[in-house]
C-alpha positions as CSV (number, residue, x, y, z in Angstrom):
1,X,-4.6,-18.1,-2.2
2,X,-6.9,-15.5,-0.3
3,X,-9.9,-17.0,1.3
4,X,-12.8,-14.6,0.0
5,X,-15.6,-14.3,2.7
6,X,-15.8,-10.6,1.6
7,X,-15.5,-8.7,-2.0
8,X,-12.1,-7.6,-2.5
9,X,-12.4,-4.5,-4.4
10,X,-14.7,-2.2,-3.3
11,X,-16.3,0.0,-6.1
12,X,-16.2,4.0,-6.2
13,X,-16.8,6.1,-9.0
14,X,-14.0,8.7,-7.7
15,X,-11.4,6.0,-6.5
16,X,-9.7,3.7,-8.2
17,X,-7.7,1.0,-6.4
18,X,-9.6,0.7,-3.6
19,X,-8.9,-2.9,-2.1
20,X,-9.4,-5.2,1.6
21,X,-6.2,-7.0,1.9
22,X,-8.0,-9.5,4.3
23,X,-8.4,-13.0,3.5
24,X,-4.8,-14.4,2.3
25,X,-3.8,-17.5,5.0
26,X,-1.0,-16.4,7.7
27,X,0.8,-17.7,10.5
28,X,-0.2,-20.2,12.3
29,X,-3.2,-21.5,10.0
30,X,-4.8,-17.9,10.8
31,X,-5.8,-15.7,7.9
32,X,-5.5,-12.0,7.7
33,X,-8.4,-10.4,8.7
34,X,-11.5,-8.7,6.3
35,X,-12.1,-5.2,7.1
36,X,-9.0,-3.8,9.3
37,X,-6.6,-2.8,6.5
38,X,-7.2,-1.1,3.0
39,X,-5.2,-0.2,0.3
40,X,-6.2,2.6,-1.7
41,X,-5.5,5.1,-4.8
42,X,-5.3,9.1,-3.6
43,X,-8.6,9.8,-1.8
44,X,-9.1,13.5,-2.3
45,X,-11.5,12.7,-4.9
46,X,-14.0,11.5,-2.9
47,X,-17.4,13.0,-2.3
48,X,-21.5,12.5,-2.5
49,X,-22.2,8.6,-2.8
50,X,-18.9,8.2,-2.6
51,X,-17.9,9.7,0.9
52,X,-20.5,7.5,2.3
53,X,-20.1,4.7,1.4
54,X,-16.6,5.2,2.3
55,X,-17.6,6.6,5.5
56,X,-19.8,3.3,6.2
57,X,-16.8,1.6,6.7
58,X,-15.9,2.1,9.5
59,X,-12.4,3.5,8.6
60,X,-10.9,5.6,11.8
61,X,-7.5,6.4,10.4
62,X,-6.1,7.1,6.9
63,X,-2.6,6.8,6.4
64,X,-1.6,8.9,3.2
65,X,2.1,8.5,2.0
66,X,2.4,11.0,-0.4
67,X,5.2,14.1,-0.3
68,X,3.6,17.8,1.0
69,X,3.5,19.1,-2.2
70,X,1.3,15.6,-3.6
71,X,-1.1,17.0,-0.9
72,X,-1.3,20.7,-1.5
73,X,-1.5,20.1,-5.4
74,X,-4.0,17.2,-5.3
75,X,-5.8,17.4,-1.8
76,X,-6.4,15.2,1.0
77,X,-9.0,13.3,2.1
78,X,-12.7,15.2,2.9
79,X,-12.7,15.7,7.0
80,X,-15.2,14.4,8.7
81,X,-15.8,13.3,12.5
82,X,-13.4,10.5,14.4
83,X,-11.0,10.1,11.4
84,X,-7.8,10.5,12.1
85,X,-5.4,11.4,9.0
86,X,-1.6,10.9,9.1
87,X,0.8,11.9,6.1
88,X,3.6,9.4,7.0
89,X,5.6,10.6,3.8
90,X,7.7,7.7,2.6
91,X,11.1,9.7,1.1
92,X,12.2,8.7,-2.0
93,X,14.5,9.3,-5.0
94,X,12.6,11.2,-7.3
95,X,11.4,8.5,-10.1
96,X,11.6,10.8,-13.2
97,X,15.4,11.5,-12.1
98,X,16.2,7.6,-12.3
99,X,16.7,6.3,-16.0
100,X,15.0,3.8,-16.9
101,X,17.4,1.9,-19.7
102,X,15.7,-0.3,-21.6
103,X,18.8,-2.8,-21.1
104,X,17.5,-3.3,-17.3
105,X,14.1,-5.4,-17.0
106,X,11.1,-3.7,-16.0
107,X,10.8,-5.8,-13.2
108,X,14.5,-4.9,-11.9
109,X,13.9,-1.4,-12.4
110,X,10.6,-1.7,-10.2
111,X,12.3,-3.6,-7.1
112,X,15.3,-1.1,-7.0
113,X,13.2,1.8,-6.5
114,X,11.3,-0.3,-4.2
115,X,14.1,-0.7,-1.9
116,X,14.9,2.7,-2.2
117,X,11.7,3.4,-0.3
118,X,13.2,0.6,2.6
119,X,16.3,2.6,2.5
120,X,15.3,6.4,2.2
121,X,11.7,5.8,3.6
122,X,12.6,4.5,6.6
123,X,10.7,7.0,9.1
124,X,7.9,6.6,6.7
125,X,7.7,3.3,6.8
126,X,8.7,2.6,10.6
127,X,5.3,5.2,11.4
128,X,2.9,3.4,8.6
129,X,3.5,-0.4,10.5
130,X,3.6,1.3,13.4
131,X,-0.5,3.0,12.8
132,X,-1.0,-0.6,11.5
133,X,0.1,-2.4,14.5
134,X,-2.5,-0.6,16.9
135,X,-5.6,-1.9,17.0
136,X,-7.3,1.4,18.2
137,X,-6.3,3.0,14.8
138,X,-8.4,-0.2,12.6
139,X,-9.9,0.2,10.3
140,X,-6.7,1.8,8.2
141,X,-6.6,2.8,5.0
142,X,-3.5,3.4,3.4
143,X,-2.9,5.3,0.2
144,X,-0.2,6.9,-2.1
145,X,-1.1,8.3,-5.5
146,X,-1.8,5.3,-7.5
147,X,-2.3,3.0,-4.8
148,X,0.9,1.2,-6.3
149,X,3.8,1.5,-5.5
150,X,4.7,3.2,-1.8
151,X,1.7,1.8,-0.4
152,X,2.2,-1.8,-2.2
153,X,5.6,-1.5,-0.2
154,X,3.6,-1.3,3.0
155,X,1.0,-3.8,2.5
156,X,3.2,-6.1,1.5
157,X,5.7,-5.9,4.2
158,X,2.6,-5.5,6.6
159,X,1.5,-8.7,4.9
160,X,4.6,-10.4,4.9
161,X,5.1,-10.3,8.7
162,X,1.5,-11.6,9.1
163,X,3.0,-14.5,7.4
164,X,1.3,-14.1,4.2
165,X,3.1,-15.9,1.4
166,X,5.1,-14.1,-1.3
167,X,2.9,-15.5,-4.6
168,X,0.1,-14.2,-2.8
169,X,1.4,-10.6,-1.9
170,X,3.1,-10.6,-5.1
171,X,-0.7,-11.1,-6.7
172,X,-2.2,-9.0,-4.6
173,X,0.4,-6.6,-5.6
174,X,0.1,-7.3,-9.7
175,X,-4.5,-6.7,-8.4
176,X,-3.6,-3.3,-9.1
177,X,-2.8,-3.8,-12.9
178,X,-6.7,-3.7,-13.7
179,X,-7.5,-0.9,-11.9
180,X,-4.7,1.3,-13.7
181,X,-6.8,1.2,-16.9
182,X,-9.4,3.2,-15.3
183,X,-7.0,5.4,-13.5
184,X,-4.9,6.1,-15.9
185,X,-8.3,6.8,-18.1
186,X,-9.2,9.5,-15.5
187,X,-5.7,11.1,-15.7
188,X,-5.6,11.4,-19.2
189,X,-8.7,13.5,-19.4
190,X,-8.2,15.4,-16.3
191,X,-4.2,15.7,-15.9
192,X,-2.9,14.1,-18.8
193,X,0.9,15.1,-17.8
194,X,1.3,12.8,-15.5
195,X,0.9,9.7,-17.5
196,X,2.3,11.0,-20.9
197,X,5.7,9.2,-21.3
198,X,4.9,7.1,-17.9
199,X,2.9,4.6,-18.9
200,X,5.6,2.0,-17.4
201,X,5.4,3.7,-14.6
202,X,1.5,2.0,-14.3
203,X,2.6,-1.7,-15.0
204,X,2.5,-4.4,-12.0
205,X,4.3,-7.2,-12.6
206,X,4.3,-9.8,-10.2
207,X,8.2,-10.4,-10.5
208,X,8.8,-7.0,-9.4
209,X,7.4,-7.5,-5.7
210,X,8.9,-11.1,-5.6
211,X,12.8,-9.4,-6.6
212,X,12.0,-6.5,-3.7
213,X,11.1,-9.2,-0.8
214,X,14.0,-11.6,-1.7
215,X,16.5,-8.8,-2.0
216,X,15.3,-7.2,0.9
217,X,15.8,-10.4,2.8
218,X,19.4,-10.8,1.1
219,X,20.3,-7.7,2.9
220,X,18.4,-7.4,6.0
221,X,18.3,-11.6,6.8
222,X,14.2,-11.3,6.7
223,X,11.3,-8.6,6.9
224,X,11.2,-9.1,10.7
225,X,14.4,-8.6,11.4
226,X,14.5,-5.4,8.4
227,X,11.4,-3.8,10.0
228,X,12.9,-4.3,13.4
229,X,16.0,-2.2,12.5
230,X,13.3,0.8,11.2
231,X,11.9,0.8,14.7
232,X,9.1,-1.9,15.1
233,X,9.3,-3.0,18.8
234,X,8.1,-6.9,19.8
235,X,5.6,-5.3,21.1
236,X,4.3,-3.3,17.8
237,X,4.6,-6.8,15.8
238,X,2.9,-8.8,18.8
239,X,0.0,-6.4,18.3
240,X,-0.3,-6.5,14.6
241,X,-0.7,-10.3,14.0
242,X,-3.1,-10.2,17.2
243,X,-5.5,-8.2,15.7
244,X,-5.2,-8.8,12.2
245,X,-4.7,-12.0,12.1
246,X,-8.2,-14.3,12.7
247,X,-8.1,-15.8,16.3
248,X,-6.2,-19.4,16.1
């Protein structure tokens, strides 16, 4: 259970999913600290009110994980002076090529293409937990399209090795279920394609994040040892839980 000393969701009018992941209790009795990592919907939307209070912060680096051709249709987020934006592309099987049989659980179907971003979005990944560890890239945002799925992957394995329990980054994870009624309010009047036929593709069950981190555990032996085999030095790991992690 996250310790709220701050408000969790932050509201825009042009992003949706907008979310501190600070708060839940960690290693050592520390908790994960408010204000260093954010999870986010696509932030090319952002402008006016918006872009300052986004600006107001803090936020130095932005990590978006979404393909080149997300970002040339869609847009990035605005410049503007001392950020820093990265797009770590996390590689993946296309989703709309990958049946989804109604004979397979939701939940299943979820956590397979889930570790197909921890099997074809290594480089991604290694890179994103890589920006997270260094504490002179905080505050981070991270963002995909929906704020779902590629970076729910990240927050949760960043989370994970910050010793965050799985019920907690498994609700954290299932957070983003409310916001998709907004988003997926946007898209329909704006770009209606992409949720037409999709709506499961919106849906956060907390199963679904709870079969990814005990599979990927079943085949790594745990998400140090996984995220060590991506790249992630002592060092990198050291550095994370120092400075996101409330002194002990």
């Amino acid at each position: 259970m996250a310790v709220d000393n701050h408000p969790r969701s932050l509201t825009f009018s042009t992003s949706y999913n907008f979310r501190d992941v600070g708060g839940y209790p960690g290693l050592d009795g520390r908790t994960v600290s408010w204000r260093r990592l954010f999870r986010a919907d696509s932030l090319h939307r952002l402008k006016g009110t918006d872009l300052e209070t986004f600006q107001a912060l803090g936020v130095r680096t932005v990590i978006d994980l979404r393909r080149p051709f997300e970002v040339e249709q869609h847009g990035r987020v605005p410049h503007s002076a001392g950020l820093d934006y990265r797009n770590l592309v996390l590689e993946h099987v296309d989703w709309e090529s990958v049946e989804h049989s109604g004979d397979i659980p939701h939940e299943r179907w979820l956590a397979d293409r889930y570790l197909n971003f921890a099997e074809d979005g290594q480089a991604g990944l290694a890179a994103a937990l890589g920006v997270i560890a260094d504490p002179a890239a905080a505050p981070v945002v991270v963002h995909c399209m929906a704020g779902k799925d590629r970076t729910g992957v990240v927050c949760a394995l960043t989370l994970s090795l910050l010793g965050v329990s799985d019920s907690d980054i498994a609700q954290d994870y299932a957070l983003t279920e409310a916001a998709m009624e907004s988003l997926t309010a946007y898209l329909l009047r704006t770009k209606p394609e992409l949720v037409h036929d999709k709506y499961h593709m919106f849906d956060c069950p907390q199963d679904a994040m709870l079969l990814f981190l005990r599979d990927l555990r079943e085949r790594h032996g745990s998400v140090e040892k996984y995220v060590r085999e991506i790249g992630l030095s002592t060092g990198q790991l050291a550095s994370m839980r120092e400075h996101l992690l409330t002194p002990a």
